[in-house]
C-alpha positions as CSV (number, residue, x, y, z in Angstrom):
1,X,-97.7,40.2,79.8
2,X,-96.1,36.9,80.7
3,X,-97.4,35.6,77.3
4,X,-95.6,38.6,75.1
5,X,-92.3,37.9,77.5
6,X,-92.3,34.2,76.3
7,X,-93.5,35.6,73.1
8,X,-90.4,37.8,72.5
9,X,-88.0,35.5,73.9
10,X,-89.2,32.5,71.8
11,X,-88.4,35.3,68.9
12,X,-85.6,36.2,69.9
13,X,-84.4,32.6,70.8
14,X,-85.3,31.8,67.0
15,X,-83.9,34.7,65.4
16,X,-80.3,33.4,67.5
17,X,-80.8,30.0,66.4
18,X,-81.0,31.4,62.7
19,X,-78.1,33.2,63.3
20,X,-76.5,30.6,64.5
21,X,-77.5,28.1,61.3
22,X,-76.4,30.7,59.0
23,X,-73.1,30.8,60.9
24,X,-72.6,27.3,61.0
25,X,-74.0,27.0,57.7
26,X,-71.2,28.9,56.0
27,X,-68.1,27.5,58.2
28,X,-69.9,23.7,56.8
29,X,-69.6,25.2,53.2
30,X,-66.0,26.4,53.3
31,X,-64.8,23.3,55.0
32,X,-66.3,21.4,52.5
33,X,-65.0,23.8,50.0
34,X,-61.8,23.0,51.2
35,X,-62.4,19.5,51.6
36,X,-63.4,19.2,47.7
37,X,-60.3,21.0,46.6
38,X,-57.8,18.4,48.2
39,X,-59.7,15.8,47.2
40,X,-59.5,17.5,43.6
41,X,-55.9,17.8,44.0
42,X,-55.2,14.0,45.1
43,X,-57.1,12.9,42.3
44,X,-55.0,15.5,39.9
45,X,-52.0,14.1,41.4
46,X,-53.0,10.6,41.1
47,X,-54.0,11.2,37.4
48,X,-50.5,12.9,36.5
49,X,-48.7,9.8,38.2
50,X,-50.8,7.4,36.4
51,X,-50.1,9.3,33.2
52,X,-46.4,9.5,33.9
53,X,-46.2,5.5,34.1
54,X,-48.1,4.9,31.2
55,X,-45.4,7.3,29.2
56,X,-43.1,5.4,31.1
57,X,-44.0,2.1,30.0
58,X,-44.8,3.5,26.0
59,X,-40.8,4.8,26.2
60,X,-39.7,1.7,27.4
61,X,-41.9,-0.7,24.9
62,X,-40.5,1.8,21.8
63,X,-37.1,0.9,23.1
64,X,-37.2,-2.5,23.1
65,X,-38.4,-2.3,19.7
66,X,-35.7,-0.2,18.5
67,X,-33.2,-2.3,19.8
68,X,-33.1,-5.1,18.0
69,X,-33.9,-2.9,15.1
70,X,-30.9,-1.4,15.5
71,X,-29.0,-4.3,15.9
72,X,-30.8,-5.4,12.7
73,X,-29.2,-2.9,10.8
74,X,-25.9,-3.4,12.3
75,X,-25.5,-6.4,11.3
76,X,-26.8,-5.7,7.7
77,X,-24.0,-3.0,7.4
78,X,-21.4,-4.8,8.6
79,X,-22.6,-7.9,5.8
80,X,-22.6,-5.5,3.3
81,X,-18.7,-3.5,3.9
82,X,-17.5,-7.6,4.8
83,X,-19.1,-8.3,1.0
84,X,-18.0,-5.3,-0.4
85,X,-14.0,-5.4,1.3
86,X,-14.0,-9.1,0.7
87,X,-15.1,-8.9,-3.5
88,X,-12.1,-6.4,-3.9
89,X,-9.9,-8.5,-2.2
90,X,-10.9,-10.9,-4.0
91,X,-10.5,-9.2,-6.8
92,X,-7.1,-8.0,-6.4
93,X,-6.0,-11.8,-4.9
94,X,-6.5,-12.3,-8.3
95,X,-5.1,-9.7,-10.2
96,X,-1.8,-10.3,-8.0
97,X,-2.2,-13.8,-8.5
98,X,-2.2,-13.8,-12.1
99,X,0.5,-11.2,-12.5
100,X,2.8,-13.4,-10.0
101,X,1.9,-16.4,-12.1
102,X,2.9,-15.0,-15.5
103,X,6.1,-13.2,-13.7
104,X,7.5,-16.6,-12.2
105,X,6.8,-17.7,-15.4
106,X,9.2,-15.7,-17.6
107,X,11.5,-16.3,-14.8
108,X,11.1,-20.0,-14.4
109,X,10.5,-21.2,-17.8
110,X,7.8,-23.1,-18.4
111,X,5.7,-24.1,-15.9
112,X,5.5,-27.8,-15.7
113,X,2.5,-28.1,-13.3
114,X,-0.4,-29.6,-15.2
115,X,-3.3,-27.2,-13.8
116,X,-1.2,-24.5,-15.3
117,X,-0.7,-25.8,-18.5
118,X,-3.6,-25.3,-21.0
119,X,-4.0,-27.0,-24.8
120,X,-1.8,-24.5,-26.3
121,X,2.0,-25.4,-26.2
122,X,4.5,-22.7,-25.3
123,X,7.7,-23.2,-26.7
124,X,10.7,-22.4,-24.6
125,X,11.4,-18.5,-24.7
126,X,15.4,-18.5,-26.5
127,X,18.2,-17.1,-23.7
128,X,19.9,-14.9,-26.2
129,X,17.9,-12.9,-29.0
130,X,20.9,-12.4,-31.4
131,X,21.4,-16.2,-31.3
132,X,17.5,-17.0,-32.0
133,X,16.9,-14.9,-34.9
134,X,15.0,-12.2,-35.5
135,X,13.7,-10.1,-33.0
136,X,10.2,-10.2,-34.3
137,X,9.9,-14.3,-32.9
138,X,10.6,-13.0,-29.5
139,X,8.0,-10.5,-29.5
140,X,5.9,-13.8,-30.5
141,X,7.1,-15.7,-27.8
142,X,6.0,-13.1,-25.8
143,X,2.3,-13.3,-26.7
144,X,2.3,-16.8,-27.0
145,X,3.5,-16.9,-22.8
146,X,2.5,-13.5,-21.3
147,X,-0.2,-11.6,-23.1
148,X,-2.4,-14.0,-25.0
149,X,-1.8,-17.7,-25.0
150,X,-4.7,-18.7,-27.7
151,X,-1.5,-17.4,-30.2
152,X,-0.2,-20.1,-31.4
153,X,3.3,-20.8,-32.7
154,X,2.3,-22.0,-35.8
155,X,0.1,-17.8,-35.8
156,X,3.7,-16.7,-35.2
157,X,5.8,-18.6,-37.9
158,X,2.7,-17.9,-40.4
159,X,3.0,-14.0,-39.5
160,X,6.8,-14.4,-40.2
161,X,6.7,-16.1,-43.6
162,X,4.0,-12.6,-44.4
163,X,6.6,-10.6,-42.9
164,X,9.3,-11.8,-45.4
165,X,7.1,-11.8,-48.4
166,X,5.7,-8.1,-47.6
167,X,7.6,-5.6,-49.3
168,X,6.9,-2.8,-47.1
169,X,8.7,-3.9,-44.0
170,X,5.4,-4.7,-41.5
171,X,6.4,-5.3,-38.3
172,X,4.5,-9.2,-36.6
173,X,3.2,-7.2,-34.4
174,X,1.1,-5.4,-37.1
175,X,0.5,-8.6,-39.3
176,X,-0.9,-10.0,-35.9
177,X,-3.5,-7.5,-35.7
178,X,-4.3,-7.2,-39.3
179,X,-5.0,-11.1,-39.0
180,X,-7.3,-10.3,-36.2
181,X,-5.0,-12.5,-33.9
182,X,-4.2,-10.0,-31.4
183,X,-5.0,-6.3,-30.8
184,X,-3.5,-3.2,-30.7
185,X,-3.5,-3.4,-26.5
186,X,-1.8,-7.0,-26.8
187,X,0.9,-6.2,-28.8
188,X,1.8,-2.9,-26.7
189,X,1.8,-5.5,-23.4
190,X,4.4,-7.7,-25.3
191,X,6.3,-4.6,-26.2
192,X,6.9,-3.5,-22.6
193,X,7.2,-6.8,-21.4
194,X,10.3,-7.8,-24.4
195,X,12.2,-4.6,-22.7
196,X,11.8,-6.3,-19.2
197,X,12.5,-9.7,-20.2
């Protein structure tokens, strides 16, 4: 009887110890359950921080490429509106210095500077038409200083001499072109100019 007491208590002592591993067996598994999900979560955490540098650091190396792209560009606009703003200023420096060259010209006379005077000669320009005359020589003169100085006086006087031999009443201006001297555009010039002048 003493034997089956022992006997049932050491059963029952076992079945409480089972218990008892179970019991601690599960509260072990969800601590560690636990323990495995933060340790999953600091690693998560640590990943997205890693990953936020690194995008970090690609944004900042793709600026400081851009930048001196940029600046690159820049500076190749700017070149090409200083080229562009400079070659029409040039060009009208030019147009306004030629126009204020011939236009000091028919005021001044002739210009005795001799980097202004080319091969051709231009005779003196007469003060008074009436007393110089015909009307036609001045509309020479005008060529010869304003519109087209490869005219030459001796052009002029030969267009003159056709002039008085022509029946028809040509005006130089016409004979000019005929003669391939001067064109149409050169002769309406000198025209507008003689009404200035």
């Amino acid at each position: 009887m003493t034997l089956d007491i022992l006997t049932g208590i050491h059963h029952d002592f076992s079945a409480f110890v089972d218990t008892v591993s179970a019991a601690a067996g599960n509260f072990l598994s969800a601590e560690m359950e636990e323990e495995h999900q933060a340790v999953a979560k600091e690693v998560a955490k640590a990943f997205e921080g890693v990953a936020e540098k690194k995008t970090e650091q690609v944004h900042t190396i793709i600026t400081l490429l851009l930048i001196p792209l940029a600046l690159f560009a820049g500076a190749f606009i700017l070149k090409m509106a200083y080229d562009l703003f400079t070659g029409t200023a040039d060009k009208v420096g030019k147009g306004v210095g030629s126009i204020t060259s011939k236009l000091k010209a028919a005021v001044a006379g002739p210009v005795s500077d001799k980097r202004s005077q080319s091969s051709v000669k231009v005779p003196p320009m007469p003060k008074d038409p009436s007393k110089s005359g015909s009307r036609m020589m001045l509309l020479g003169q005008v060529i010869i200083r304003f519109v087209n100085p490869t005219l030459t006086e001796q052009d002029v006087e030969n267009a003159v001499r056709i002039q008085k031999q022509s029946e028809n009443g040509k005006k130089i201006g016409e004979i000019l072109v005929e003669q391939n001297l001067v064109t149409k555009d050169d002769v309406n010039r000198a025209l507008k100019i003689q009404k200035k002048v």
